[in-house]
N, C-alpha and C positions, 0 to 999 in steps of 0.2 A: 677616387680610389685608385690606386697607385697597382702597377703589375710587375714592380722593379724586384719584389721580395718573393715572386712568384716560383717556381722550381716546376717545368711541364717535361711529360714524360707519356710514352707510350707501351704502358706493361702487357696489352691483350686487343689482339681486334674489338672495336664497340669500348673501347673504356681509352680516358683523356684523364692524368694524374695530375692534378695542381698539389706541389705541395708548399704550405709554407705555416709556419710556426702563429705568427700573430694573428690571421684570418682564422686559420680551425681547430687553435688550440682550443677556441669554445663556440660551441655551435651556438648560442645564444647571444654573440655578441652581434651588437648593431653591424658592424662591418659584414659578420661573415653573414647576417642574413641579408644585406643589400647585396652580397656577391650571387646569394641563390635566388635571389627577386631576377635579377639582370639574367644568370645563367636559366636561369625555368622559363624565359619568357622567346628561347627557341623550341620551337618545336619538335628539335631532333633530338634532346635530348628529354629522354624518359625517366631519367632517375639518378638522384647523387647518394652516395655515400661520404660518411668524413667519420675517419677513423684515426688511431695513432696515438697514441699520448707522446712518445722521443721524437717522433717526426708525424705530427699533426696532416692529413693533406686531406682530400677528398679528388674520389674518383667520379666522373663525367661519363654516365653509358648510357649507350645509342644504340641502335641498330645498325652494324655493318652493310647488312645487307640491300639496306632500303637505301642509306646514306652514303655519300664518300667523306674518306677522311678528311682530304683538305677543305669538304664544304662546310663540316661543322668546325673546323677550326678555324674556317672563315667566319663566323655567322658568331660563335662562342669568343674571337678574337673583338669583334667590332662594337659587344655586349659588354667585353672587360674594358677595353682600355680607350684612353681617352683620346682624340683625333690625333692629339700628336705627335702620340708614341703608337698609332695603330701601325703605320704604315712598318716600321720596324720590328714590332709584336708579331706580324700576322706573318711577314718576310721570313723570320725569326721560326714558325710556328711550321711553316708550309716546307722548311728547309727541312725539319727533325721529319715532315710527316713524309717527305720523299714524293714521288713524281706519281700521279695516279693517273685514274681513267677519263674521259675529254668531260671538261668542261659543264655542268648542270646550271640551271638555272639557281641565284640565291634563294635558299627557303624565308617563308615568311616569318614572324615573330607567329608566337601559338596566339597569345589573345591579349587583346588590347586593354581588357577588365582588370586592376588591380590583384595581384596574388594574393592571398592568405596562407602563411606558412606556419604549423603547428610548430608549439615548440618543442625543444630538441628530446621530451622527457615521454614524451608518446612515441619517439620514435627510436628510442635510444635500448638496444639489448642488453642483457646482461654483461657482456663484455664488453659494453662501453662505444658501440660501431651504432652512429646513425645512418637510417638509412631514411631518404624521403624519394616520394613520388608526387609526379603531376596530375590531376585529375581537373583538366579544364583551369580554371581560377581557383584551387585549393592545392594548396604543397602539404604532403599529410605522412606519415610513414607507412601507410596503408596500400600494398597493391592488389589491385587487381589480378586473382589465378588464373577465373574463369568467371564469364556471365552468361546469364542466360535470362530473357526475357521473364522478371520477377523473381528471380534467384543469382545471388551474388555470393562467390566462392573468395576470401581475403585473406590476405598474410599480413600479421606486421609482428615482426618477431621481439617486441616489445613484451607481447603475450607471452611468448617461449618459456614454459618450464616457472610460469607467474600465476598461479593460480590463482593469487587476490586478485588480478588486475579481470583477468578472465570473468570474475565473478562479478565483478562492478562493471563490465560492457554488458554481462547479460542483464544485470537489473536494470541497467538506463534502457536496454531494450524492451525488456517487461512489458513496460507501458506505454512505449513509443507508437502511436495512433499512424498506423501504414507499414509498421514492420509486421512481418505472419513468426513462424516457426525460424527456432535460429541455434547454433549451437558452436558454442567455440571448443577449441583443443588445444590444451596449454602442452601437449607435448610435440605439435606440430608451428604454434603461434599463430594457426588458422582459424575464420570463424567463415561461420556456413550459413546466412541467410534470406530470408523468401521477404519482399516486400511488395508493395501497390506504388509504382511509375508513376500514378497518376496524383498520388499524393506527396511521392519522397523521391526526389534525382539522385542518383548514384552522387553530386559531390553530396546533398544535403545528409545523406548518408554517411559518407566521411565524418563531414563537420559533427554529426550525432556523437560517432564512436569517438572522434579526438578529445570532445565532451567529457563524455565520461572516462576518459583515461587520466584529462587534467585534473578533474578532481580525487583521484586516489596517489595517494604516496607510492612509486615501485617499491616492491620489498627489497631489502639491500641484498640479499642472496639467492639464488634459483631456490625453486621447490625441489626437493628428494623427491623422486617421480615413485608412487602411491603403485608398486607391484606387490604388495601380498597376496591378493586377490589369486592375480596370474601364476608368481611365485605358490601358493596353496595346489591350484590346480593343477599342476606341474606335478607336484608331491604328490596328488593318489595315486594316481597310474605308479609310477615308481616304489613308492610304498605297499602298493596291492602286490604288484610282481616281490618285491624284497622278504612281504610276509607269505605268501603262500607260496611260488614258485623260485625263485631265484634269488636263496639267501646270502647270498656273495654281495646282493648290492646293499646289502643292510647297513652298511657304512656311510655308500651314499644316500642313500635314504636317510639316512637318522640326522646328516648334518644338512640336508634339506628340509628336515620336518624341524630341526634349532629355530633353522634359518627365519620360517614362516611363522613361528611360533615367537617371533620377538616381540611385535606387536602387544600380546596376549600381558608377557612378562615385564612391557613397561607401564600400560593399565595398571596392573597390580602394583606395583610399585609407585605410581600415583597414587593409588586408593589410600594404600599405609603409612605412605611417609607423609604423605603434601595432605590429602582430606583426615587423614589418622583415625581410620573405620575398617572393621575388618567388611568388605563388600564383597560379592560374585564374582570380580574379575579377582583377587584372590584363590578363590577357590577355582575358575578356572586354568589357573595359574599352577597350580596344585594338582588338577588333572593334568592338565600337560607333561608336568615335571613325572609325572605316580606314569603316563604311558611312554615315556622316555625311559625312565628304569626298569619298568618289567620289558621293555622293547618291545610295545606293542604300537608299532610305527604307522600302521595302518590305522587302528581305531583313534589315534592320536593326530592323525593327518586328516581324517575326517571331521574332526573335532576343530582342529582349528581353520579349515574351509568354511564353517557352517559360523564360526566365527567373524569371519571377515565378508562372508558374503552377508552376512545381518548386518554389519558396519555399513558397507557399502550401499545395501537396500537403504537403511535410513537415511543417509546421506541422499542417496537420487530421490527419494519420498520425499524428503525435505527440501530440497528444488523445486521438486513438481508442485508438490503443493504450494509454494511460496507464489510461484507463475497462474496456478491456478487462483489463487485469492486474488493476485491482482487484476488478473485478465477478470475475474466477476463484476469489478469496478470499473471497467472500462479502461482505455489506453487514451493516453492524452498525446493532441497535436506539438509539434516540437516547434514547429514554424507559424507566424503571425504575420500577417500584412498589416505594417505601418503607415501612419497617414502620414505623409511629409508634403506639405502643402497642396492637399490636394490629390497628390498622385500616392499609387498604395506601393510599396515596397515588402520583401518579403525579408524577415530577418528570423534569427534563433529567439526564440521566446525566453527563454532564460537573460538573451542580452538588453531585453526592455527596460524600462526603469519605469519610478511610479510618475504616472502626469502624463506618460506618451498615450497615444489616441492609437488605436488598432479599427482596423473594417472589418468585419464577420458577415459574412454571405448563409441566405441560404443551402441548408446541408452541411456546412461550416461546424466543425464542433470549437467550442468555444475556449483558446488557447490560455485565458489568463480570470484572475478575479479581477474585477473591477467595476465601476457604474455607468449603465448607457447614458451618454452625453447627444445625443443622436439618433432618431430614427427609433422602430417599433417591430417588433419580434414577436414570434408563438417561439418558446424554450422546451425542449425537451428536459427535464432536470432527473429523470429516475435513477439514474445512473448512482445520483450523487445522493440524491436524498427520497428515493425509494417512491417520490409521487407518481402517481399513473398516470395522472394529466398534465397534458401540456399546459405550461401557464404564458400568459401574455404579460410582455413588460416592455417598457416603454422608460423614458430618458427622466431620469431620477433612480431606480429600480436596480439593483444588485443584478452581475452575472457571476457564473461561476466555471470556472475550467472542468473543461470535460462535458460538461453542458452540449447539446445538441439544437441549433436553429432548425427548428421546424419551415420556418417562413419568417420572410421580412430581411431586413440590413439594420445592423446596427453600426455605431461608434461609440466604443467601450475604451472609459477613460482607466489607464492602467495602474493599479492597487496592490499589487500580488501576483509576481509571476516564476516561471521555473519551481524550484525547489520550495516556496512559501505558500502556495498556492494549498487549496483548503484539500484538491484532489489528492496531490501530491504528499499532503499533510498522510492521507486516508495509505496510498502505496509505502511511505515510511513505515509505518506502524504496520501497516502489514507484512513488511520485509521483514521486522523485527518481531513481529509473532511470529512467523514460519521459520523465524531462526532460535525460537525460543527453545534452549535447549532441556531436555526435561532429565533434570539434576536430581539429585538425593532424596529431592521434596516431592517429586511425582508418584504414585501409587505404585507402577510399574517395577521402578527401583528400590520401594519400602518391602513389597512383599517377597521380593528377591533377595536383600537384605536380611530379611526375618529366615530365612531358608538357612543361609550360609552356617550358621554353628550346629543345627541338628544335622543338616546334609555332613560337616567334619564328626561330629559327633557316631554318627553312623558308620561313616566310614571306619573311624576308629575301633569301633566292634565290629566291623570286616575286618580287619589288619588282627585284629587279635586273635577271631578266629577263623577266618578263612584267608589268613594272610595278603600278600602285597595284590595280588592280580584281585582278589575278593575287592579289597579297599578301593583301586583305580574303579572297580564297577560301581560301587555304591558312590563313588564322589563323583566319576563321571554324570550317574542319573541326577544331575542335582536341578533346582528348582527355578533359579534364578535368571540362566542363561538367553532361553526364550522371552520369559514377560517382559525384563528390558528391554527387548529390541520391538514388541511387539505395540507394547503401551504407548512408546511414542509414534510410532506409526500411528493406531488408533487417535490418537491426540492431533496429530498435525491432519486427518483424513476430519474429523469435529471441527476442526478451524475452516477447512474448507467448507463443509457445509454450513457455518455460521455465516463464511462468505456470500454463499449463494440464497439465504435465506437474509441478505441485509442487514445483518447484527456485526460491525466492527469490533473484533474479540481484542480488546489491547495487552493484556495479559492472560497466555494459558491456563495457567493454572487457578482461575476462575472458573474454567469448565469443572474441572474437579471439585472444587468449593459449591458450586451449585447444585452438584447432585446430591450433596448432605447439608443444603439449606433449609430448614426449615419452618423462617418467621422472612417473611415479607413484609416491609416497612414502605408502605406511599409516602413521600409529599405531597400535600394536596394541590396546592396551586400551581400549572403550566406540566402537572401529570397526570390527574386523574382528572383534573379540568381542564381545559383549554386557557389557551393566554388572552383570546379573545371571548369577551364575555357573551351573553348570548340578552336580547330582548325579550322581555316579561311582559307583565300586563303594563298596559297604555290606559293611561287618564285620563278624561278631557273635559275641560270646563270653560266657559263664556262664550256656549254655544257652536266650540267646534268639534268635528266627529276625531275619531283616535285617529283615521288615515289621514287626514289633516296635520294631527299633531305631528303625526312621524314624519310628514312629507316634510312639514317648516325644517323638522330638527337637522334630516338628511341633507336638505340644502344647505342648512349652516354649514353643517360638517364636512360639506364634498370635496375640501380642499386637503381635511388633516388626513392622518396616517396611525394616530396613535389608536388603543384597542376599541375604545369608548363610541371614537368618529369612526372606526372600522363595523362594531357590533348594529349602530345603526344603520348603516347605507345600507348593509348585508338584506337586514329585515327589510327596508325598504323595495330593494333587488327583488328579493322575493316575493312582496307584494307585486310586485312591477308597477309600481308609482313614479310616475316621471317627475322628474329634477325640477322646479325653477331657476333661474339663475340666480343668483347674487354679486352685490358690488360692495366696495370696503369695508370689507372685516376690519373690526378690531376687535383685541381678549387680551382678557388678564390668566396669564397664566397659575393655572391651577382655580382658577373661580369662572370664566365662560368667556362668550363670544356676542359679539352686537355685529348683525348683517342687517341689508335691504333686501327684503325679500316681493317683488310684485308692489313696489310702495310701499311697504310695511315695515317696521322696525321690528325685528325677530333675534331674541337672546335666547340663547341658551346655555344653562348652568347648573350649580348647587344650589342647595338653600341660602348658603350664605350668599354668594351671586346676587340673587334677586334681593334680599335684604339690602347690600349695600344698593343697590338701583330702584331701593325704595317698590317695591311691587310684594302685594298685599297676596298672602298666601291663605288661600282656604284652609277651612278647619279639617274636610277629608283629605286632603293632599299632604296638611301636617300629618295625620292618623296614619296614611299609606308611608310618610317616608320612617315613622318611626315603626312601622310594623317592618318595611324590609332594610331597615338598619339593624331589628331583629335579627335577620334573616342572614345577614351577613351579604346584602344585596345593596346597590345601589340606584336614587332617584337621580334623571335627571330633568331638570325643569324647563319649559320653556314657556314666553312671553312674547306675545304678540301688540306691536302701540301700549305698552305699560299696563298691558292687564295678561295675569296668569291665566295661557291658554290649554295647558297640560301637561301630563308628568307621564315619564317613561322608567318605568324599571327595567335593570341591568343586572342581571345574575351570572352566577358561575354557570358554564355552563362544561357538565359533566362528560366524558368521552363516552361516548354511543359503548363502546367496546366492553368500558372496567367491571361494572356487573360481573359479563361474562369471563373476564379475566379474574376475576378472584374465585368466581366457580370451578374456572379449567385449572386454578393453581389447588383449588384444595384437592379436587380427582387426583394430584399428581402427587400428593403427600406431603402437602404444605400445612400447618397443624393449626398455623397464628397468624392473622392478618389483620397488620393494624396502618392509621392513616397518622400522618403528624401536619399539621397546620399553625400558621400566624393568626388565622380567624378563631373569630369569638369562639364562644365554647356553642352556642344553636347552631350555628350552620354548620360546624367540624360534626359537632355530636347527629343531626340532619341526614348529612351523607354519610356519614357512618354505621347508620343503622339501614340506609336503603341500599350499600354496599355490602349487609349480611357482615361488617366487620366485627372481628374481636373485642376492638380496643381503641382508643384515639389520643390524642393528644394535642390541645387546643393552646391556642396564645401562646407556641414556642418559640422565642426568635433563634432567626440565623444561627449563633453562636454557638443554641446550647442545642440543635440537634445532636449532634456528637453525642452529649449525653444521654441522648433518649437510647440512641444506638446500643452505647456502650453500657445502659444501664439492661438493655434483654440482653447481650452478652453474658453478666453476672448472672440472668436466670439459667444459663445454662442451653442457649437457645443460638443457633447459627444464620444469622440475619442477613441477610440482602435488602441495601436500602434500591430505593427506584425514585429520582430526581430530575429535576429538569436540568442542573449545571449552574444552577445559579444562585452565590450563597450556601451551596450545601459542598462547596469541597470535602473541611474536615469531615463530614458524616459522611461523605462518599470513601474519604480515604480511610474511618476507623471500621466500616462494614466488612463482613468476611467477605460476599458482594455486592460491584457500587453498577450501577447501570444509571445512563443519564441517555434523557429522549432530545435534549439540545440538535441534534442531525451535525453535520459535516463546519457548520460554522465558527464551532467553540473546539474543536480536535486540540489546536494546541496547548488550550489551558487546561482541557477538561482531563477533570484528574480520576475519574470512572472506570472502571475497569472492562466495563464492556458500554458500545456505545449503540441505540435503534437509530439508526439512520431514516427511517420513516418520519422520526418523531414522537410515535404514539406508541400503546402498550401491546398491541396488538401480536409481538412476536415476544412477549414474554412468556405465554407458553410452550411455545417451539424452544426458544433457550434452553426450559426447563428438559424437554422431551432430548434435545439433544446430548446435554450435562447427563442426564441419567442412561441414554444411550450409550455414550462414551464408558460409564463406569460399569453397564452391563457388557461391552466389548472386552473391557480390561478383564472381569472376572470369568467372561466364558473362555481369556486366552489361559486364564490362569487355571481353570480347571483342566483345559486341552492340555496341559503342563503335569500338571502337578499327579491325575490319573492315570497315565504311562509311567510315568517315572517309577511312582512312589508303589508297582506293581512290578515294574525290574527291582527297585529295592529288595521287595519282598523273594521274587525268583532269586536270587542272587545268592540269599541266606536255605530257601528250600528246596530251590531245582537245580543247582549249579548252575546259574546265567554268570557268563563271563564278560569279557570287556566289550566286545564284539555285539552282543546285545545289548547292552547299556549304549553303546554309540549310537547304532541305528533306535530305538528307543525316544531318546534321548533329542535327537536331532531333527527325526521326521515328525515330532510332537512338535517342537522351535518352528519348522517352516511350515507346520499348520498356524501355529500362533501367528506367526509375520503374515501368513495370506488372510487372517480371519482381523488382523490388524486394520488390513488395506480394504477390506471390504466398505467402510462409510466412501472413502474416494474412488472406490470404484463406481457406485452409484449415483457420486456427486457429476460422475466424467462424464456418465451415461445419461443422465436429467438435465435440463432448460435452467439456466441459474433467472433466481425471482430477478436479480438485480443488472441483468445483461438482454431484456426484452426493450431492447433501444428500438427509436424509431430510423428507419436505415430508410436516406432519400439517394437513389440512384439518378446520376446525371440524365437527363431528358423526363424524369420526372416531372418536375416542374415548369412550367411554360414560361413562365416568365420569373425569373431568377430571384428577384428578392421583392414579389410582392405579395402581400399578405392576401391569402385566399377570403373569399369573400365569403364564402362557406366553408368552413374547414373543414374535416371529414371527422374530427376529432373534436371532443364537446371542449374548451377552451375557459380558462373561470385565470383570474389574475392574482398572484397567491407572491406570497416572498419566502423564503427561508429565514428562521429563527433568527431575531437578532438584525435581523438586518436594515429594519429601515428605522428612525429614531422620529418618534411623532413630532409634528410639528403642533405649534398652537398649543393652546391648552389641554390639559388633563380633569375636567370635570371632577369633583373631589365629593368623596361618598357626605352624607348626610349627618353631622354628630344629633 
């Protein structure tokens, strides 16, 4: 690199001007970033800027006070230019910088660690001026205000007057596992936050926000900085003195109440032109304009504070709340130790790719999806899928981000990380329910709507007969103003509590839809049954006992995964029958398995199985398999040395819970509860009656749920289907609601509108309780509304109430509605969220780092999440 086209210059104590055209006409080009690699790697200098578009340069600042001039132009000369041209450069350099103070020793280079320099679009203001800083091995545009041990105060005026960018450092913060409380200001380009040292280094910190800054586009223009609020507030004081004491100012007053009032007048103007409905902000639009003409500046100033201060509440409601749903799900690690031959290294989890190997320590929360390749672990998983036990998993075995090590070390081969990851899946859709805005279609806006032509209506029999101040008072009380702003409050305050009780709300307006459901639709199989079948009666014949049978069966099976080798061992478990071992398997898939068991030749299978391997089946063992083929049950058979030594049934086995769920749904005013199934019509029709259900529906395939759906829709009936995720899209997507018990592993397909992260049905009464919550919130804001008002109405036309009461009326009804709104999140902020009772291991905790306790203190059982592990071996096939 060449310093011939250089231009150096000294405009300020502490600043060194390069300027030259092809180096910083573009901060991203390869040159100009080797120039700031080479210039960042002294220590004296703390920060470059490069600005200019007619004469491109960047400026070099230092500290005067610390440094002298000619040392950093010695130190910055010997960094630019090549040996050959230094001695002339530096000569050149020390001549402009004039004769200083004696002599210091040369400073060193800051660090020998390669730099990382963001690029120039995180650092770049609106006016086009980059500025970067050094922070150790990271070049970032982020500096340092102020620190203070776990609080860090930052500027980077990339932020400045960018509200979008603002709002995308907080979400990446959200859920950042070590950041606390944090809060940016797009009117200063400063962010304000609290973190744990012990988990996140001030640069790893940088690197977080530079993150999230890459991935958002800057908006091409500043933000218009959002003063209604302040501008409103401003106006009453003014407006109070203008209308009762000092009418002179009522000029300034009235083009300060214009001013604040513009807001108000392009609502309305949206509403009619662009949505083409006459709505509330019309008709507020309409007060305004009715307390502008009769000059009542005061009642019209009040009017439109309580305006903007409702905007603004919902908007910080809608923050808070969004922060709150995610914080219920836990925060995820942003950094991950990589294995690179052995030694662990620490990188951004997002920069992994799939196939790299990561270490997870105990206390470790678990940075990525992926499967242990290595080593053996207790997981805390509640977070993610609502379990209460810790489960044990070992190398073959699914992790999951956000996951918590209890105990043990794993190596987790990498599957899914950053942005893809199942948790991450979970704070997505969260982000976008707390930003769901609640449009035309939400109740709060229909009944406010429904207001608007009797409230004109009214007013027009004021105007006629108690003329213009009469008509401002009856349009002023009008009905609409408050429920909008309150219903969604309420609405986003039900999203949190869906949060903290484990139910991922993926669509708002589900909640509404639930509280006038009336027909509940099961699937049977993987919801009101389990996926894993359960053991029946045992058989046993050529003189061995049934624990016998089951021991042979369980050793065959000790290797597979699929439901079948799962429902057996379980029983066996339970028995506490110990294992044999066994040696070479072989099975035909979909018909059995042939092991040595203790010297013994032990199969186990179907019917067909044993027929093709020639083994003679009893006459009772035929009789039991066609009675629980009845049954909608499965045999399976097993053979010891070529004779049939017993038969094991394998049935559905029903959730402990659904009984009492279809009990707690009828108390809540559910009318119709029916079940749909692929099984026979005996075992649908079986559980349907010991279910207390309505109705059933047997031998449907896949395809044609939809129709069953769509066919109680025609009766006239508001149905909620309840699915496991699988196969039942279209009936999940024609349902008014779709709820699928799938947990955190299917989020991106699963096309449900609300998802139990448990698994099981066991919060579909709470759902219920909350939905109807919700819509008795909305109607006690509406009555808080509607009986103030609609009794100024009446004063209006028989007591002479004038504008001045219609306002306060009017208003102090509104901020009952907004605080009787916020009441569900206020008691969510106050209560334990179900889904954030993590298990929390403090350093010295544990004695010995990553070994698995020998008695854990916590009962321990080895479980997988949905989906996730695929059987090996055969699948034993029911009985024709």
């Amino acid at each position: 690199m060449s310093t011939r086209d250089i231009a150096v210059s000294f405009p300020s104590p502490g600043t060194i001007r390069l300027e030259s055209r092809s180096l910083f006409g573009d901060p991203d080009h390869p040159n100009c970033r080797k120039l700031l690699e080479r210039v960042f790697q002294a220590r004296e200098i703390k920060g470059i800027t490069i600005s200019g578009t007619d004469s491109p340069r960047a400026e070099l600042h230092y500290c005067p006070q610390t440094f002298r001039l000619k040392d950093v132009v010695k130190v910055v000369t010997s960094l630019l230019a090549p040996e050959s041209a230094q001695r002339s450069c530096e000569a050149f350099l020390q001549e402009v910088a004039g004769p200083g103070r004696p002599s210091s020793p040369q400073p060193a280079a800051a660090t020998d660690k390669p730099l990382r320099i963001a690029p120039s679009l995180t650092a770049r203001d609106f006016r086009g001026v980059v500025r970067y800083y050094r922070h150790g091995s990271v070049v970032s545009g982020w500096e340092f205000v102020s620190e203070l041990p776990g609080r860090l105060r930052l500027r980077n005026l990339v932020l400045l007057r960018r509200s979008p960018l603002c709002r995308a450092v907080e979400r990446e913060l959200t859920n950042v596992l070590g950041i606390g409380r944090f809060k940016t200001n797009p009117l200063t380009g400063t962010l304000l936050l609290n973190h744990d040292p012990q988990q996140l280094s001030r640069e790893q910190v940088i690197e977080i926000l530079d993150a999230a800054l890459i991935r958002v586009e800057p908006p091409a223009t500043p933000d218009q900085p959002d003063t209604n609020l302040p501008v409103c507030t401003v106006s009453l004081p003014l407006a109070a003195a203008a209308q009762f004491a000092a009418p002179a100012l009522l000029p300034a007053a009235a083009v300060l109440f214009v001013y604040s009032s513009i807001p108000t007048f392009k609502e309305a103007r949206r509403i009619l032109l662009e949505e083409k409905r006459l709505g509330v902000d019309a008709l507020d639009a309409v007060v305004v304009a009715g307390c502008l003409g009769t000059m009542s500046i005061f009642p019209g100033a009040v009017c439109c504070w309580c305006l903007s201060f409702g905007r603004s509440l919902v908007k910080k409601t809608r923050e808070n709340s969004q922060r709150m749903l995610l914080d219920a799900f836990g925060k995820q690690p942003r950094y991950a130790s990589l294995d690179r031959d052995g030694v662990e290294v620490q990188v951004l989890a997002e920069t992994l790719q799939k196939g790299d190997v990561i270490v997870v320590h105990t206390g470790d929360t678990v940075p990525v999806d992926g499967h242990i390749v290595q080593g053996m672990a207790v997981i805390d998983q509640h977070t993610l899928t609502g379990e209460s036990t810790p489960a044990e998993k070992g190398v073959g075995d699914r992790a999951f981000a956000s996951t918590v090590l209890v105990g043990g070390k794993i190596h987790i081969a990498v599957e899914q990380s950053g942005q893809e990851t199942a948790a991450a899946r979970i704070s997505q859709i969260l982000s976008d329910t707390a930003g769901y805005k609640l449009s035309s279609q939400h109740k709060g806006e229909r009944l406010a709507d429904r207001a608007v032509i009797p409230t004109l209506a009214v007013g027009a029999l004021g105007m006629a007969t108690l003329g213009p101040i009469g008509a401002v008072a009856v349009l002023n009380s009008d009905l609409g103003t408050g429920i909008r702003m309150a219903a969604p409050l309420a609405m986003l305050s039900s999203l949190s509590v869906c949060a903290h009780k484990g139910i991922l709300v993926k669509d708002g307006r589900a909640l509404e839809q639930m509280s006038v459901v009336d027909t509940v639709l099961f699937d049977k199989t993987g919801t009101l049954t389990h996926e894993r079948p359960e053991v029946g009666r045992i058989i046993a014949t050529a003189g061995l006992s049934r624990e016998r049978v089951l021991q042979l069966a369980a050793a065959a099976e000790r290797k597979f995964h699929h439901p079948i080798a799962l429902a057996i061992l379980h029983r066996a478990e339970e028995l506490g029958l110990k294992l044999p071992l066994h040696d070479d398997t072989q099975y035909k898939v979909g018909y059995g398995i042939t092991v040595h068991v203790e010297g013994q030749t032990i199969r186990v299978g179907s019917k067909r199985f044993m027929e093709l391997e020639e083994i003679a089946i009893p006459v009772a063992v035929q009789v039991a398999i066609e009675e629980a083929h009845r049954d909608g049950s499965t045999m399976v058979l097993v053979s010891v040395d070529g004779r049939l030594g017993g038969a094991i049934e394998l049935r559905a086995a029903v959730r402990a819970e659904a009984l009492a769920i279809v009990r707690g749904l009828r108390s809540r005013g559910i009318k119709h509860v029916a079940i749909i199934s692929g099984d026979h019509d005996a075992p649908t029709r079986k559980l349907a009656e010991w279910l207390e259900m309505d109705r059933y529906f047997a031998q449907v395939l896949p395809a044609d749920k939809a129709e069953i759906v769509e066919r109680l829709q025609k009766e006239g009936r508001k149905v909620c289907f309840v699915g496991d995720g699988i196969n039942d899209s279209i009936a999940l997507k024609k349902a008014d609601v779709s709820i699928s018990l799938r947990g955190a592993s299917t989020i991106a397909t699963d096309t449900a509108h609300v998802i139990f992260l448990e698994g099981g049905l066991a919060k579909l009464c709470e759902l219920r309780d909350i939905a109807r919550n919700l819509d008795r919130n909305v109607n006690r804001s509406w009555s808080m509304i509607v009986a103030p008002n609609v009794s100024n109405v009446i004063g209006v036309f028989t007591m002479g109430f004038g504008i001045m009461s219609s306002v306060l009326t009017n208003n102090v009804s509104a901020l009952a509605a907004l605080a009787n709104g916020l009441l569900p999140l206020r008691r969510v902020a106050g209560s334990p969220s179900d889904q954030t009772h993590r298990l929390r291991i403090a350093p010295g905790e544990v004695a010995e780092r990553d070994r698995l306790p020998l008695h854990p203190p916590l009962i321990v059982r080895r479980t997988e999440m949905p989906e996730t592990r695929t059987g090996g071996g055969h699948a034993p096939a029911a009985s024709a």
